[in-house]
C-alpha positions as CSV (number, residue, x, y, z in Angstrom):
1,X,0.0,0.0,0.0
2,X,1.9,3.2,-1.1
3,X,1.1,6.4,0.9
4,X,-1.4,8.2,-0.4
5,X,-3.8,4.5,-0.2
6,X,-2.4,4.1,3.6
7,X,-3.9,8.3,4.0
8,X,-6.7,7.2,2.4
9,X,-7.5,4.2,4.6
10,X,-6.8,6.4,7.7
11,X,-9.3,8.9,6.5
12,X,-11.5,5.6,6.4
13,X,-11.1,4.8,9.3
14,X,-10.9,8.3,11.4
15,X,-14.2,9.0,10.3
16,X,-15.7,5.9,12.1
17,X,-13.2,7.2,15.3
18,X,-14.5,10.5,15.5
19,X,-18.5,9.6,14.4
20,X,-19.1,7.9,17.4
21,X,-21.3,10.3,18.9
22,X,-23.4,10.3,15.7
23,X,-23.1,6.8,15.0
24,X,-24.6,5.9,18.8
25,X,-27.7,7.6,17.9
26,X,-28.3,5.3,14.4
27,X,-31.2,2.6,14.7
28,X,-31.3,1.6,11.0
29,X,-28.3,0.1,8.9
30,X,-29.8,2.5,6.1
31,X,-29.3,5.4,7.7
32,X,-28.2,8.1,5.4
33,X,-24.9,8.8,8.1
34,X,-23.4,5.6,6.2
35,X,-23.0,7.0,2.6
36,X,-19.9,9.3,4.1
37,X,-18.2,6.4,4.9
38,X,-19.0,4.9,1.9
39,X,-17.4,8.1,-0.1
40,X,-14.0,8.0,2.0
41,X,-14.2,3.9,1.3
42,X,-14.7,4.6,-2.3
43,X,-11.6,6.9,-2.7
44,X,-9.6,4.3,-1.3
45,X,-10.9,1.6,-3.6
46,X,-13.9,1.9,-5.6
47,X,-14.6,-1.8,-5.7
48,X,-15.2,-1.8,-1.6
49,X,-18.5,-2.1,0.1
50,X,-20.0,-1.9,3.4
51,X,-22.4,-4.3,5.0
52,X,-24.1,-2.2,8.8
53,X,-25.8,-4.9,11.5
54,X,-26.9,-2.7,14.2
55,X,-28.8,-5.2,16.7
56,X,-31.4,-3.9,19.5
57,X,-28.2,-5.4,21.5
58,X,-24.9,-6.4,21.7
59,X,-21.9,-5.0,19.3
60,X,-22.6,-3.1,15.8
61,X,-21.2,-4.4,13.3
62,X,-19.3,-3.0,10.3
63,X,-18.5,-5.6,7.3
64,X,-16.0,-4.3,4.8
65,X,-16.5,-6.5,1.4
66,X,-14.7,-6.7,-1.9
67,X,-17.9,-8.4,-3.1
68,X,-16.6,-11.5,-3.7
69,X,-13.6,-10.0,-6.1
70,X,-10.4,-12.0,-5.7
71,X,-8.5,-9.0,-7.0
72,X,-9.1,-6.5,-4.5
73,X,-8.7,-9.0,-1.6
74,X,-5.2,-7.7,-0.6
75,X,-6.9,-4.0,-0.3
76,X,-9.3,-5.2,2.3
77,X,-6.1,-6.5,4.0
78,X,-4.1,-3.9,3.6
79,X,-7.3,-1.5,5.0
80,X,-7.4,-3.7,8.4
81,X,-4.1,-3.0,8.3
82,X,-4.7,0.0,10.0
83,X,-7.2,-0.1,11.3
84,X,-7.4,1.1,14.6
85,X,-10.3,0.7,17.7
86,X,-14.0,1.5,17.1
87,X,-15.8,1.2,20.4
88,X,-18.5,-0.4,20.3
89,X,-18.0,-1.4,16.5
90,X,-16.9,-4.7,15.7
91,X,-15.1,-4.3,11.8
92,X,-14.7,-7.8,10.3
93,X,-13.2,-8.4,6.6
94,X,-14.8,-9.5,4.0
95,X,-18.8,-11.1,4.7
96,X,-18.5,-14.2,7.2
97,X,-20.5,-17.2,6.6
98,X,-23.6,-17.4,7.8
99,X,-25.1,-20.9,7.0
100,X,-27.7,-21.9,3.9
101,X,-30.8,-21.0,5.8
102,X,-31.3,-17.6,3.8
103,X,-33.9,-16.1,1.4
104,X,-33.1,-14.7,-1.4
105,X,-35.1,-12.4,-3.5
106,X,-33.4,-11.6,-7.4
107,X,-35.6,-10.8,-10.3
108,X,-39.1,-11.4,-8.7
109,X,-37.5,-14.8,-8.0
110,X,-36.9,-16.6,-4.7
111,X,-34.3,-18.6,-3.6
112,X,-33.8,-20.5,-0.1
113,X,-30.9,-22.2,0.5
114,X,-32.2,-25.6,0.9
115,X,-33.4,-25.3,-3.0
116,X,-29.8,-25.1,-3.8
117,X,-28.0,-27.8,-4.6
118,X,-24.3,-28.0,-6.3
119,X,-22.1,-30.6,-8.2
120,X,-18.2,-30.3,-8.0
121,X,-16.5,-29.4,-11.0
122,X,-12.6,-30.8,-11.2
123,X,-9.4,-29.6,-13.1
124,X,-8.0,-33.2,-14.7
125,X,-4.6,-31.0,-15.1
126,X,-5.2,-29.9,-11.6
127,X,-7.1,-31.8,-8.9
128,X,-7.0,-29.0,-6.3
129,X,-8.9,-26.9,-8.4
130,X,-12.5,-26.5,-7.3
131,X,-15.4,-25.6,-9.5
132,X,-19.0,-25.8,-9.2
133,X,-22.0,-26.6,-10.9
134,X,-24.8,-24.5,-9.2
135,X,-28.4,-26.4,-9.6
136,X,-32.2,-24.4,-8.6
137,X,-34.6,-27.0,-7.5
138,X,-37.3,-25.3,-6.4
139,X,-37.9,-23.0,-10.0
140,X,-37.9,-23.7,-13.7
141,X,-36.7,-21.4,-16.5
142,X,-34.7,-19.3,-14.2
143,X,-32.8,-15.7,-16.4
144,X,-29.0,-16.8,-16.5
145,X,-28.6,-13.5,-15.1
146,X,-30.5,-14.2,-12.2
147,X,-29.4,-17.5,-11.4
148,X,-25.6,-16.6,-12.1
149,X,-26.1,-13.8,-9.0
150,X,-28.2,-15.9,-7.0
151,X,-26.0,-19.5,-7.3
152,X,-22.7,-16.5,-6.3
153,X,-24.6,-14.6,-3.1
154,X,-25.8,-18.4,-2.3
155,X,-22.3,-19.8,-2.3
156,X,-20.7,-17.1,-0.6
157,X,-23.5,-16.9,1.8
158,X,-22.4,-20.4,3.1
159,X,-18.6,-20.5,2.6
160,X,-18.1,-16.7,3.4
161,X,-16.5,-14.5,1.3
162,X,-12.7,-15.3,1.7
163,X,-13.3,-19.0,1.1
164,X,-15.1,-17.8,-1.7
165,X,-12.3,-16.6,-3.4
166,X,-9.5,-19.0,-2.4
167,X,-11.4,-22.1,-2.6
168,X,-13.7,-22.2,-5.8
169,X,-13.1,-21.4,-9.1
170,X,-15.6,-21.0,-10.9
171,X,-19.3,-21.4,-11.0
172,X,-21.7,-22.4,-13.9
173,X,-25.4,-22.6,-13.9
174,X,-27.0,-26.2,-14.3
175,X,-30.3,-26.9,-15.5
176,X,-33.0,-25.5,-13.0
177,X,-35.9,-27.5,-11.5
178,X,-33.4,-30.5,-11.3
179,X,-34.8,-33.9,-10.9
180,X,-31.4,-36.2,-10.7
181,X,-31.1,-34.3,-7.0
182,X,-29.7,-37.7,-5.7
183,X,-26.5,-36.8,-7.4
184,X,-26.6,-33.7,-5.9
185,X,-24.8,-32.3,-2.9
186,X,-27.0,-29.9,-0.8
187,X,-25.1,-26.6,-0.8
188,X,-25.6,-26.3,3.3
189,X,-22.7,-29.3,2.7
190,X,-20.4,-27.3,0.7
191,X,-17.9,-26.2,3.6
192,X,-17.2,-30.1,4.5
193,X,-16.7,-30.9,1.0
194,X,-14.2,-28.0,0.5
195,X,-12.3,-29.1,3.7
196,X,-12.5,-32.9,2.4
197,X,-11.5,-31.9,-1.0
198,X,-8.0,-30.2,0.9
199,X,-7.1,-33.4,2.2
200,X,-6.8,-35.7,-0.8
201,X,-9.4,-37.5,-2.7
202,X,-10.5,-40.6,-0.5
203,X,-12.7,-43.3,-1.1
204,X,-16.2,-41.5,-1.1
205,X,-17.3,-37.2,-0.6
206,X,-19.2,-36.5,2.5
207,X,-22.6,-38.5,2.5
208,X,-24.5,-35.9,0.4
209,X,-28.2,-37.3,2.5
């Protein structure tokens, strides 16, 4: 990170330091107070994003994401890199994973996770690639469009967003409304395969019932 990036991430991050008065008062994670940080975020890299929890109790959370963009993975880094403390803030890079029991709502289309299922795509010229073949079962004729940002917000909704980028590959869109789910591994299963698929192929993947 060369200087003016490493002023700019201070800025970042000075803001949140000296907002906290404001930032006490905020009951909504839509709260217009949010798009300054989001200005000083996007001078330091325009890719960035930030996700707001602010619970009834407990810490408030601030997620800084790259969306899912293996590229600017090192900036979110290099952000926490100085990042300093932020009361009763907790700041966590990139979006953690939070399990397949989600909604999602793309297109006028709806998506739970337990409708998701995927296949594992390998590499022959390298094993410890992983890609995946995303399958809908609970909708037919599904927009590519839709289904390519629902099967990526799925996945990384389960793995979280660094294993996201370090682990799979690529993803491709299989045919929706699949019947042959018995070949299938429920998505809700994909962290065990990942981890099993890091070890070596053994005999059989995790039981996929």
């Amino acid at each position: 990170m060369n200087l003016v990036q490493r002023n700019r991430a201070k800025a970042f991050w000075s803001w949140w330091e000296t907002s906290q008065k404001r930032l006490a008062k905020v009951e909504d994670a839509r709260d217009p107070i949010f798009d300054e940080a989001v200005a000083l975020l996007k001078k330091y890299d325009d890719a960035l994003g930030i996700e707001i929890a602010v619970p009834p109790k407990g810490s408030r959370r601030l997620i800084i994401t790259a969306y899912g963009d293996a590229d600017h993975q090192q900036s979110v880094l290099d952000l926490f890199e100085v990042k300093p403390a932020l009361g009763a803030w907790q700041a966590v890079a990139f979006r953690p994973a939070e399990g397949a029991d989600f909604e999602l709502e793309i297109g006028g289309f709806s998506f739970s996770g337990e409708q998701i299922w995927f296949e594992p795509l390998r590499d022959s010229s390298d094993p410890s690639i992983l890609g995946l073949e995303v399958h809908f079962t609970g909708s037919e004729d599904i927009p590519n469009e839709v289904a390519a940002t629902a099967a990526g917000l799925a996945v990384m909704a389960v793995v979280g967003e660094l294993s996201f980028m370090k682990d799979i590959s690529a993803i491709r869109i299989g045919p929706s409304g699949a019947t042959h789910v018995q070949e299938l591994i429920p998505l809700a299963r994909l962290p065990q395969f990942i981890e099993w698929s890091k070890k070596g192929p053994p005999r059989r993947a995790p039981d996929s019932a």
